[in-house]
C-alpha positions as CSV (number, residue, x, y, z in Angstrom):
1,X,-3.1,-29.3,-10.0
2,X,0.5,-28.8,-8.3
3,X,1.1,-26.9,-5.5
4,X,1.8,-23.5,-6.8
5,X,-1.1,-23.4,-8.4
6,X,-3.0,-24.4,-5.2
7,X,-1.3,-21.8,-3.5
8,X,-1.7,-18.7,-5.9
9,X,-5.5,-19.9,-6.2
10,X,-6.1,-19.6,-2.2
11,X,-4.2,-16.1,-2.0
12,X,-6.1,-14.9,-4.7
13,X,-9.7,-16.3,-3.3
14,X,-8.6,-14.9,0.2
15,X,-7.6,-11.5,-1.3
16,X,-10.8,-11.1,-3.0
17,X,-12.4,-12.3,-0.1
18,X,-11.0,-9.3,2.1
19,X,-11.1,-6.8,0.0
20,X,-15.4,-7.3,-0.6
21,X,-16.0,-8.0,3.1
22,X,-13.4,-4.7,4.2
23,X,-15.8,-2.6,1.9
24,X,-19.6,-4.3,3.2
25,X,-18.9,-5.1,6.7
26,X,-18.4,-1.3,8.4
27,X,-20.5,1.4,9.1
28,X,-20.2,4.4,7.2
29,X,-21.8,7.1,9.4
30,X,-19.7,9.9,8.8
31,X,-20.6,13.0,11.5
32,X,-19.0,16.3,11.3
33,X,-15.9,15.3,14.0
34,X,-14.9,12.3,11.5
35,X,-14.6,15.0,8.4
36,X,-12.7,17.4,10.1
37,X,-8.7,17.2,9.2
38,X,-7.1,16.7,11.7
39,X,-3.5,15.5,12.6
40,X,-0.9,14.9,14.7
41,X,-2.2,16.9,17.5
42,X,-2.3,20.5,15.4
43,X,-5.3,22.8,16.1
44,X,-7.4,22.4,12.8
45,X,-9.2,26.0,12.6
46,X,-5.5,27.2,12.7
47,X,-3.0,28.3,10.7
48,X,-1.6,25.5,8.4
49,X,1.2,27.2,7.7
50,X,3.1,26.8,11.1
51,X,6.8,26.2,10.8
52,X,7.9,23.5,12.1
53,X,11.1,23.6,14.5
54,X,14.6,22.5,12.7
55,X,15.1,20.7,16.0
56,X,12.1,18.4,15.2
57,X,14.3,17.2,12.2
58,X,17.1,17.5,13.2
59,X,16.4,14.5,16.1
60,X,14.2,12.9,13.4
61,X,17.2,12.6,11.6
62,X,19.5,11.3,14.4
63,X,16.9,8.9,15.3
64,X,16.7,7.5,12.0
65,X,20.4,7.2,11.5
66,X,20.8,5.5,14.8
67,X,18.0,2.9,14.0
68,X,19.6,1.9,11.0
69,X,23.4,1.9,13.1
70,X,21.3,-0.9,15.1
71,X,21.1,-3.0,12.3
72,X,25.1,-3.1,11.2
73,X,26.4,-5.5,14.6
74,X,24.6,-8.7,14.1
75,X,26.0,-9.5,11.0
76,X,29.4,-9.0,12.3
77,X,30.0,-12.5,14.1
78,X,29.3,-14.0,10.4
79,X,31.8,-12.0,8.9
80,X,34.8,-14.3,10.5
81,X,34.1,-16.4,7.6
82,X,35.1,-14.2,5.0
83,X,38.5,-13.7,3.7
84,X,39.7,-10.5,6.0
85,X,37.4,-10.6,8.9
86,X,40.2,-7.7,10.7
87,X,39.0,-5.8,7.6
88,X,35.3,-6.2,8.2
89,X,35.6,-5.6,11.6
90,X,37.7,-2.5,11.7
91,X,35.1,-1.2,8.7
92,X,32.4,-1.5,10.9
93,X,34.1,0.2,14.0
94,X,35.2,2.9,11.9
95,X,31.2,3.9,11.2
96,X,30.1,2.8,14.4
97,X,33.0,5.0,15.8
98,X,32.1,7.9,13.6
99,X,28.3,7.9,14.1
100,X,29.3,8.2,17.9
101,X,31.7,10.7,17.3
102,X,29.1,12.8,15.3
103,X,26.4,12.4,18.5
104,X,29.1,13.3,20.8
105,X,29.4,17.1,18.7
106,X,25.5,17.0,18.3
107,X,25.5,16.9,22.2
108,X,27.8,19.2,22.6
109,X,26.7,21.6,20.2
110,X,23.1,21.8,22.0
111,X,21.4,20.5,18.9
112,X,19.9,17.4,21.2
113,X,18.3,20.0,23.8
114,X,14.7,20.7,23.2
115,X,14.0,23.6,25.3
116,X,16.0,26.8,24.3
C-alpha cells in the first residue's frame, strides 16, 4: 500500500470517526430558551422588520476593503524580482494611495461618525 493510499484511508476513518461521535456524544435537552431565535443581540418578540442603519454598511464595507488593503504590502519586497519592479511599486501605491484618499473624503464627509 503507498502512502497516498495510507493517507486518504486515515482521513477517511477519522472523518467517519467524527462525524458518529459529534452526533452520539452531546446532550440533546432542548428547553424553551435554546428554541427561541435569537440573534445578534435583537429583541426576539420584536419586530423583524427593523431597518438597519446605512452606516452599519457603510463601515462594514470600509472595514472589509481595508482588510483586504492589508493583504497587498507583503508581497511587494518580492516583486524586485520581476522585470519592472518601479512598475509594481508605483501600481501598488497608486491603490494604496487611492484607498486612503477615499477614507480621507469618507472622514470628511461624516460617513465614519456613528452618532448623528
Amino acid at each position: 500500500m503507498n502512502l497516498i493510499t495510507t493517507i486518504i484511508i486515515i482521513a477517511s476513518a477519522l472523518s467517519v470517526i467524527l462525524a458518529v461521535v459529534s452526533f452520539w456524544l452531546p446532550q440533546m435537552s432542548p428547553d424553551q430558551e435554546k428554541l427561541s431565535p435569537y440573534e445578534c443581540g435583537f429583541d426576539p418578540l420584536g419586530s423583524a422588520r427593523l431597518p438597519f442603519s446605512m452606516r452599519f454598511f457603510l463601515v462594514a464595507i470600509l472595514f472589509l476593503l481595508f482588510d483586504l488593503e492589508i493583504a497587498l504590502p507583503p508581497p511587494l519586497p518580492w516583486g524586485d524580482q520581476l522585470p519592472t519592479p518601479v512598475t509594481t511599486f508605483l501600481w501598488a501605491s497608486s491603490v494604496l494611495i487611492l484607498l486612503t484618499l477615499g477614507l480621507i473624503y469618507e472622514w470628511l464627509q461624516g460617513g465614519l461618525e456613528w452618532a448623528e
